[in-house]
mmCIF file as gemmi writes it, N, C-alpha and C atoms, coordinates in Angstrom:
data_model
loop_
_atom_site.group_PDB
_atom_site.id
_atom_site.type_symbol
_atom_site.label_atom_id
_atom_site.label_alt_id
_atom_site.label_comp_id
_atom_site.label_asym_id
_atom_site.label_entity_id
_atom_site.label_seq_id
_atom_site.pdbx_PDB_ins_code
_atom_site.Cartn_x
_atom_site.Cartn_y
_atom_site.Cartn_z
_atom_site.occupancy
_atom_site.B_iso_or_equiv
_atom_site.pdbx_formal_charge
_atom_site.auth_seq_id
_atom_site.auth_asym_id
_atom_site.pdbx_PDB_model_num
ATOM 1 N N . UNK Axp A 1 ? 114.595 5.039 26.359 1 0 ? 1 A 1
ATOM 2 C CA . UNK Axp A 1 ? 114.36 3.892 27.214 1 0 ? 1 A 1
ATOM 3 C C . UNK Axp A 1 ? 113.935 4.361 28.605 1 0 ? 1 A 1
ATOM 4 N N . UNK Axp A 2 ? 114.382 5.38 29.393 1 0 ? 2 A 1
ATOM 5 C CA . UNK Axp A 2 ? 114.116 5.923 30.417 1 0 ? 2 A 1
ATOM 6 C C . UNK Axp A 2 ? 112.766 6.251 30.656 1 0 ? 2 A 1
ATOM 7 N N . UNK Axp A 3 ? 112.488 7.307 29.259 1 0 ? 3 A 1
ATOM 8 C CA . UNK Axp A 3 ? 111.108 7.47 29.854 1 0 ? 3 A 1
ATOM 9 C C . UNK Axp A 3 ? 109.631 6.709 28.982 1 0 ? 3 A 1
ATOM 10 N N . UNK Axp A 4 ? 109.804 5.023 28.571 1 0 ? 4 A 1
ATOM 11 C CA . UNK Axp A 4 ? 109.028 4.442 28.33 1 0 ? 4 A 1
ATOM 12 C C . UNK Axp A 4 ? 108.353 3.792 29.457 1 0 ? 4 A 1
ATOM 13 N N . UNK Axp A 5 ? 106.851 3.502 29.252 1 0 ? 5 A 1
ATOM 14 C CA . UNK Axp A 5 ? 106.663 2.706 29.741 1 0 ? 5 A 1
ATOM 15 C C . UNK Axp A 5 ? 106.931 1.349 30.458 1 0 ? 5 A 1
ATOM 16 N N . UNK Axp A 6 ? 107.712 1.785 31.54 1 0 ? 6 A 1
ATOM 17 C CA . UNK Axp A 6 ? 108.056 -0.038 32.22 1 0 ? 6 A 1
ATOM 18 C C . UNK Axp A 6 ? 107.464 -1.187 32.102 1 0 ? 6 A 1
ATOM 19 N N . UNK Axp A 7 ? 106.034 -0.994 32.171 1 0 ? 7 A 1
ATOM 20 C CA . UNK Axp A 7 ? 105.311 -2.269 32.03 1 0 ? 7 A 1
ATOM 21 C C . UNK Axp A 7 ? 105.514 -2.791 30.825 1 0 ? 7 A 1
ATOM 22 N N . UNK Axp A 8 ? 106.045 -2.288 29.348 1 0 ? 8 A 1
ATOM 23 C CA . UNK Axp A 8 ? 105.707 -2.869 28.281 1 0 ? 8 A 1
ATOM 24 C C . UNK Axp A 8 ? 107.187 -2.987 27.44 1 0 ? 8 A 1
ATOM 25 N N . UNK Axp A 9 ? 108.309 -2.135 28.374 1 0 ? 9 A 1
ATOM 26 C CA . UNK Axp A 9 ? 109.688 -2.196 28.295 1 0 ? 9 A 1
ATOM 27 C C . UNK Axp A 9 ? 110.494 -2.801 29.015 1 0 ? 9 A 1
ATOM 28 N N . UNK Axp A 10 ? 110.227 -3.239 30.264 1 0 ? 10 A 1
ATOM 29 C CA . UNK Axp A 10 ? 110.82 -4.559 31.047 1 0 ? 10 A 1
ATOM 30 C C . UNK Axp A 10 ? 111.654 -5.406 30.176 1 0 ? 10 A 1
ATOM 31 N N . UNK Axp A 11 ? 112.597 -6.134 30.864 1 0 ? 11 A 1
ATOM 32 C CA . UNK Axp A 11 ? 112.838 -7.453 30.362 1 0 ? 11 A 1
ATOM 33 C C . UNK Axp A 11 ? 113.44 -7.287 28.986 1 0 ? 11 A 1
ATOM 34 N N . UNK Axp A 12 ? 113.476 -6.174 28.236 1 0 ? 12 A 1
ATOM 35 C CA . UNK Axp A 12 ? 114.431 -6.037 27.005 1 0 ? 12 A 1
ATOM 36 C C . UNK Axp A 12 ? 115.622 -6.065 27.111 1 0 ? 12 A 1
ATOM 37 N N . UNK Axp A 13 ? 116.138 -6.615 25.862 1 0 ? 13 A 1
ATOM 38 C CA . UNK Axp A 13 ? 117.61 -6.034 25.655 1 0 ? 13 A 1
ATOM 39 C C . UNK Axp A 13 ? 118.241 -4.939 24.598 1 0 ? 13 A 1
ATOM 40 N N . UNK Axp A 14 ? 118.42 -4.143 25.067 1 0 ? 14 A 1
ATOM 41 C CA . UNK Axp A 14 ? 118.984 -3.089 23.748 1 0 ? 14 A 1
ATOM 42 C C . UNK Axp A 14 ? 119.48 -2.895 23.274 1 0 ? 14 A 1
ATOM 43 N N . UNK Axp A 15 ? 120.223 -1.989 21.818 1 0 ? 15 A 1
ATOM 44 C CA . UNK Axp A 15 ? 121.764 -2.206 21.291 1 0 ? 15 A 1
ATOM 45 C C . UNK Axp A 15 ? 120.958 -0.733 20.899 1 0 ? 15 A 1
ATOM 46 N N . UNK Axp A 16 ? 122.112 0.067 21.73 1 0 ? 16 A 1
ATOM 47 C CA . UNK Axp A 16 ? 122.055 1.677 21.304 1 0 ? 16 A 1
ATOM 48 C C . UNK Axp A 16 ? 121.775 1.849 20.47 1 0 ? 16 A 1
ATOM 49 N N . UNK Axp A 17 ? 122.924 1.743 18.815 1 0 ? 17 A 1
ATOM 50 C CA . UNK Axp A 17 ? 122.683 1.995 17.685 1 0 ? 17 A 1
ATOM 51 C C . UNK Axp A 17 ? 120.934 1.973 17.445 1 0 ? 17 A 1
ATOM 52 N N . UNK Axp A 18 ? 120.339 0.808 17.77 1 0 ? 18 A 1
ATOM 53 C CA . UNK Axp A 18 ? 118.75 0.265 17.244 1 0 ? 18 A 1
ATOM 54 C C . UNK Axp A 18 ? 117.962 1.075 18.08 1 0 ? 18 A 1
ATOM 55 N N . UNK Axp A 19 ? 118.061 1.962 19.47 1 0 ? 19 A 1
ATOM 56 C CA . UNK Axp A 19 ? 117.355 2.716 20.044 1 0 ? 19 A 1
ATOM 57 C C . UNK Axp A 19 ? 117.718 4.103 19.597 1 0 ? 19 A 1
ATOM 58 N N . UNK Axp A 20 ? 118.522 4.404 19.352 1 0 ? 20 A 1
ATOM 59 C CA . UNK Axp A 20 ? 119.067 5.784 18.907 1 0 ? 20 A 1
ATOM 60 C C . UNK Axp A 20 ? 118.329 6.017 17.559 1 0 ? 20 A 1
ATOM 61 N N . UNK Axp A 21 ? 118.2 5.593 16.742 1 0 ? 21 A 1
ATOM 62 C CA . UNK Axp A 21 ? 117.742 5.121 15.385 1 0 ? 21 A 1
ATOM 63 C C . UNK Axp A 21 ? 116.103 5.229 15.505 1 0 ? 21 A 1
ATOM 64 N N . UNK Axp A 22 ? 115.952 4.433 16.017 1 0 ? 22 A 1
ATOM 65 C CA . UNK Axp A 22 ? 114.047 4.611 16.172 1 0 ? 22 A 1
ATOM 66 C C . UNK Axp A 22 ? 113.686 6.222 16.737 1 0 ? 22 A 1
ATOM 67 N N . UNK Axp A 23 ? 114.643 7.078 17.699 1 0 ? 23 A 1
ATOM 68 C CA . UNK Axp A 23 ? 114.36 7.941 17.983 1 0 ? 23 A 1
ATOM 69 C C . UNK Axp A 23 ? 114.979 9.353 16.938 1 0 ? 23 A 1
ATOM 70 N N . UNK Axp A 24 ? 115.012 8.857 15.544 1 0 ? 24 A 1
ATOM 71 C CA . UNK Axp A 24 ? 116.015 9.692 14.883 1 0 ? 24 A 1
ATOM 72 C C . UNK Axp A 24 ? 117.015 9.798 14.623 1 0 ? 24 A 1
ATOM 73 N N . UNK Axp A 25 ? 117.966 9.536 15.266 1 0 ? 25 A 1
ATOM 74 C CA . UNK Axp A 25 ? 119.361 9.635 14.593 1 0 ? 25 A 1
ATOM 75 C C . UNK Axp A 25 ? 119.987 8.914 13.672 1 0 ? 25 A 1
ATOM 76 N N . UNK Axp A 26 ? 120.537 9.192 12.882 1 0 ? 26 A 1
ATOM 77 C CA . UNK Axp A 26 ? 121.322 9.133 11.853 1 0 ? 26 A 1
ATOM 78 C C . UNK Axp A 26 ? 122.391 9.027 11.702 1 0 ? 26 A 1
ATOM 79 N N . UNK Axp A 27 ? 123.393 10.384 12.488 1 0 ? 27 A 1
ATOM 80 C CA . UNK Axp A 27 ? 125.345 9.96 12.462 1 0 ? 27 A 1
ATOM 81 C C . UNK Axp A 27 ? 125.769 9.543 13.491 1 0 ? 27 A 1
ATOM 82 N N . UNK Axp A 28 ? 126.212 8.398 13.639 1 0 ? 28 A 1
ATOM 83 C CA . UNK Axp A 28 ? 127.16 8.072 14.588 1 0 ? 28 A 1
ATOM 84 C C . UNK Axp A 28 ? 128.095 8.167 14.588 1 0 ? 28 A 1
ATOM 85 N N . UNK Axp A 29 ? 128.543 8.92 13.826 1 0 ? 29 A 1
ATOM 86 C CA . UNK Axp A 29 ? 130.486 10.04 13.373 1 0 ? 29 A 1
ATOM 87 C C . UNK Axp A 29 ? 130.398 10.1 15.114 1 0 ? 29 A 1
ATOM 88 N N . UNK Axp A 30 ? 129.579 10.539 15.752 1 0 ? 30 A 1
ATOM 89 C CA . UNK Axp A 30 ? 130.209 11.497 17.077 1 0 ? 30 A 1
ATOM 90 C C . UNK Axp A 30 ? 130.861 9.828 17.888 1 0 ? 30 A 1
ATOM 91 N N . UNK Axp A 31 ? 130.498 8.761 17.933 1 0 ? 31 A 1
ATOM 92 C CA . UNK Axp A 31 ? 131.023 7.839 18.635 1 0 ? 31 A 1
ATOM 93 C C . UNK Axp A 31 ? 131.868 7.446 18.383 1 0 ? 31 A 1
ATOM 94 N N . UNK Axp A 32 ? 132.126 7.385 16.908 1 0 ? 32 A 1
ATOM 95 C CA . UNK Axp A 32 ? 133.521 7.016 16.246 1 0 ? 32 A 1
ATOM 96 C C . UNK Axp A 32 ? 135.049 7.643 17.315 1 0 ? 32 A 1
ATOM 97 N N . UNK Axp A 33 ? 136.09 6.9 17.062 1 0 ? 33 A 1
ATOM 98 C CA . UNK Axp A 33 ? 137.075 7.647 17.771 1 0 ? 33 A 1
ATOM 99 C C . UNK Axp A 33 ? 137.906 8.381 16.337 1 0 ? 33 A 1
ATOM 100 N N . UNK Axp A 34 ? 138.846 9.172 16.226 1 0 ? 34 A 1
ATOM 101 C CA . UNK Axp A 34 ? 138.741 10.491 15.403 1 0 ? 34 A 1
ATOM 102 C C . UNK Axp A 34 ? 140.082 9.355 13.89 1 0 ? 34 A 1
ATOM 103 N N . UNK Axp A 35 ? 139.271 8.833 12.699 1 0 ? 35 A 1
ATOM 104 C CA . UNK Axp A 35 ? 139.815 8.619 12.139 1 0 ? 35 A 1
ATOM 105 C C . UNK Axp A 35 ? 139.4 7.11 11.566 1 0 ? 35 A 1
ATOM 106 N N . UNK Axp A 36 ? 138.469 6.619 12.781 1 0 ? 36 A 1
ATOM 107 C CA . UNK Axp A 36 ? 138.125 5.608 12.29 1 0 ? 36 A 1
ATOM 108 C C . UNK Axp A 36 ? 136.341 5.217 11.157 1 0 ? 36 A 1
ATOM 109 N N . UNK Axp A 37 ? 136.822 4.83 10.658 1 0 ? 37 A 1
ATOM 110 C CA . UNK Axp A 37 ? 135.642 4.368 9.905 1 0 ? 37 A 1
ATOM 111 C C . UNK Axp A 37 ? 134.588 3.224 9.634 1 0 ? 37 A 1
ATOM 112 N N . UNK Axp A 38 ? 134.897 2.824 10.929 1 0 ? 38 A 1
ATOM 113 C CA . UNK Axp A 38 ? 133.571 1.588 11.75 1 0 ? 38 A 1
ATOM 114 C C . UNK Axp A 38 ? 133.332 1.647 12.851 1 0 ? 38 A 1
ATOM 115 N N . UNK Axp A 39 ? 132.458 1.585 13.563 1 0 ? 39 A 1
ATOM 116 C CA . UNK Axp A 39 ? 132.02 1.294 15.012 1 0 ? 39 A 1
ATOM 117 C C . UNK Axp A 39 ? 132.14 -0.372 14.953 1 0 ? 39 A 1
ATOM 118 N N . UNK Axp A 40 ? 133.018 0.095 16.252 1 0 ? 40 A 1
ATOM 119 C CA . UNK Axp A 40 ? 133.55 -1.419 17.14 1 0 ? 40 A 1
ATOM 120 C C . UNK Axp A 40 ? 132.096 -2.209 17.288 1 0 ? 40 A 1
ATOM 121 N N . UNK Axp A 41 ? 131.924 -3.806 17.171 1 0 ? 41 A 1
ATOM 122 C CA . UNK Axp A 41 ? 130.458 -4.388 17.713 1 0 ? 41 A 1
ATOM 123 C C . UNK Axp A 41 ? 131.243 -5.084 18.979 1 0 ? 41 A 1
ATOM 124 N N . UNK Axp A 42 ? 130.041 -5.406 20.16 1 0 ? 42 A 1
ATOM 125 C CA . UNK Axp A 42 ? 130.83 -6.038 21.182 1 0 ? 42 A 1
ATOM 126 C C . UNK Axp A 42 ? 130.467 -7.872 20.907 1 0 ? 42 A 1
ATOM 127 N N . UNK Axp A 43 ? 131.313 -8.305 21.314 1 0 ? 43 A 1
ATOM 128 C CA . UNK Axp A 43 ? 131.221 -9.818 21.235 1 0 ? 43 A 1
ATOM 129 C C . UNK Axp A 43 ? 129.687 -10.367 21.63 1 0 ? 43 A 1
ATOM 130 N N . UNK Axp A 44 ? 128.987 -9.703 23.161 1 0 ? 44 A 1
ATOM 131 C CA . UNK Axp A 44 ? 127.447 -9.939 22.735 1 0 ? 44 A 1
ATOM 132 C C . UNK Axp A 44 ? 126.475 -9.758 22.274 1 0 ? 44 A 1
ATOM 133 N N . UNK Axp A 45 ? 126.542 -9.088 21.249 1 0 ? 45 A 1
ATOM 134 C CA . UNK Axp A 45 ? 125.683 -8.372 20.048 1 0 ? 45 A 1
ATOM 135 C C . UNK Axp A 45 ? 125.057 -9.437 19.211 1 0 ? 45 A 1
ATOM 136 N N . UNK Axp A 46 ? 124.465 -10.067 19.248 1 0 ? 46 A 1
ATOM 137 C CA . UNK Axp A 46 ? 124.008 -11.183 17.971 1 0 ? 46 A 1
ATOM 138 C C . UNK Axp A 46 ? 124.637 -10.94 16.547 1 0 ? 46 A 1
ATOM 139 N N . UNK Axp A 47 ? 124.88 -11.751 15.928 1 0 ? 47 A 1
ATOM 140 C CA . UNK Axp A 47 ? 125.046 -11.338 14.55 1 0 ? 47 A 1
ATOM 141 C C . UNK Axp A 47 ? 124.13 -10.975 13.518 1 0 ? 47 A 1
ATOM 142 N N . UNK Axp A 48 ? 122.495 -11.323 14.253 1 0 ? 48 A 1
ATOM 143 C CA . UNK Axp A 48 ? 121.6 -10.934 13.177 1 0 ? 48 A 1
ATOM 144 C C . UNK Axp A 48 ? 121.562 -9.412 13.811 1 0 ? 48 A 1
ATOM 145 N N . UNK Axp A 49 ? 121.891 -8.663 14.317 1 0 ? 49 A 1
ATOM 146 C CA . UNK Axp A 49 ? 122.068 -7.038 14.94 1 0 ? 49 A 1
ATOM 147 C C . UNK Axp A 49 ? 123.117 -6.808 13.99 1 0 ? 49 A 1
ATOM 148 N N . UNK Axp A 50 ? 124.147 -7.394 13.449 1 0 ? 50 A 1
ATOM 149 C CA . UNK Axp A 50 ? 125.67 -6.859 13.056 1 0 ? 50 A 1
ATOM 150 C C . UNK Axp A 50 ? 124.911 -6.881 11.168 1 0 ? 50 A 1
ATOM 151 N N . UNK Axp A 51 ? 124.2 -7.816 11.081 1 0 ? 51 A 1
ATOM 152 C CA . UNK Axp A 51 ? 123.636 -7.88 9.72 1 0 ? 51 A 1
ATOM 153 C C . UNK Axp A 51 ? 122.58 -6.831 9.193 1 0 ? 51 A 1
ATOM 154 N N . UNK Axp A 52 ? 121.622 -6.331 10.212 1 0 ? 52 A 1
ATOM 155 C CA . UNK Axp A 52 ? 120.518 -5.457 9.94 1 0 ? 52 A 1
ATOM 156 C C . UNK Axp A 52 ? 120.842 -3.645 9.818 1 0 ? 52 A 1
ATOM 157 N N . UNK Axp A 53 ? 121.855 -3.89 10.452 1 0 ? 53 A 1
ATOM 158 C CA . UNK Axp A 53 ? 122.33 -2.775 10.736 1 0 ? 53 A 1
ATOM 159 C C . UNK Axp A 53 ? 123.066 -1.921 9.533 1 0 ? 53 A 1
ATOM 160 N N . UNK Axp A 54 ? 122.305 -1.041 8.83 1 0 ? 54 A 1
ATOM 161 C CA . UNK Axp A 54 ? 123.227 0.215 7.829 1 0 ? 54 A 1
ATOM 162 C C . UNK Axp A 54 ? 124.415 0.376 8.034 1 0 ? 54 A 1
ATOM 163 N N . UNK Axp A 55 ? 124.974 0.703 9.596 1 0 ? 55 A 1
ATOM 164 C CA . UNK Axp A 55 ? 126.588 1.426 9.979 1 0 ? 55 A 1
ATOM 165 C C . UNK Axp A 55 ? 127.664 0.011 9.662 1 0 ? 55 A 1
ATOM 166 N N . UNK Axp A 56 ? 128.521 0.669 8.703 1 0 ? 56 A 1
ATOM 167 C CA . UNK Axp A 56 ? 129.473 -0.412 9.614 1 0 ? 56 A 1
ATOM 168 C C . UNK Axp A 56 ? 130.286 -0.597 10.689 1 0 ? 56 A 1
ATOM 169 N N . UNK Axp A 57 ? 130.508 -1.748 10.757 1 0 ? 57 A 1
ATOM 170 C CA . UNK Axp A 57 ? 130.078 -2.26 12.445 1 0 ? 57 A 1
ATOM 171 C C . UNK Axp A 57 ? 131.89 -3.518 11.875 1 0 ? 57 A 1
ATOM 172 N N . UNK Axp A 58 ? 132.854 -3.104 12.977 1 0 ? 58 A 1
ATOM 173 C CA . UNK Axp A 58 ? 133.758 -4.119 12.899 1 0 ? 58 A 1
ATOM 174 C C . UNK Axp A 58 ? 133.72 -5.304 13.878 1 0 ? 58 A 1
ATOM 175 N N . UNK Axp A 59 ? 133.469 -6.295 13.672 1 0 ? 59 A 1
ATOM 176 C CA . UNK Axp A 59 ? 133.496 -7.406 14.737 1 0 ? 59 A 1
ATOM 177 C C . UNK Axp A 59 ? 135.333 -7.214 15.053 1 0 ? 59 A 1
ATOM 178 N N . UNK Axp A 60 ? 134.991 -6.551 16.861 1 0 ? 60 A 1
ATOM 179 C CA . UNK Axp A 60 ? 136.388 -6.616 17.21 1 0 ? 60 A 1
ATOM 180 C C . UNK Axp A 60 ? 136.76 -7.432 17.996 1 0 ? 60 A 1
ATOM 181 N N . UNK Axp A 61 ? 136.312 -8.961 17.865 1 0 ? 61 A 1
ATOM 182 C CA . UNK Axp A 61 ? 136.441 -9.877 19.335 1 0 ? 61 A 1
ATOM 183 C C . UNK Axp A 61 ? 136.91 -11.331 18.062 1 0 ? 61 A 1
């Protein structure tokens, strides 16, 4: 996100997982905290983000 184009990246909203992903990555083990087996979603995440998404994802709100 940093080093895109501003003019054509403005005004977005992002959800890590979906930028991390376009740039390659794959495990998100490293965000996990040590034992758990979902990444937390935050309450403003859309639910069509919580649906598209491969990882599971615990709605913790």
């Amino acid at each position: 996100v940093l080093v895109r184009d501003a003019k054509t990246c403005t005004g977005n909203f992002f959800i890590d997982e979906e930028v991390l992903r376009a740039e390659g990555v794959t495990d998100f083990s490293p965000y996990q905290h040590e034992g758990a087996t979902q990444l937390a979603g935050d309450f403003f995440v859309p639910d069509a983000v919580f649906e598209r998404s491969p990882s599971k994802i615990f709605r913790a709100y």
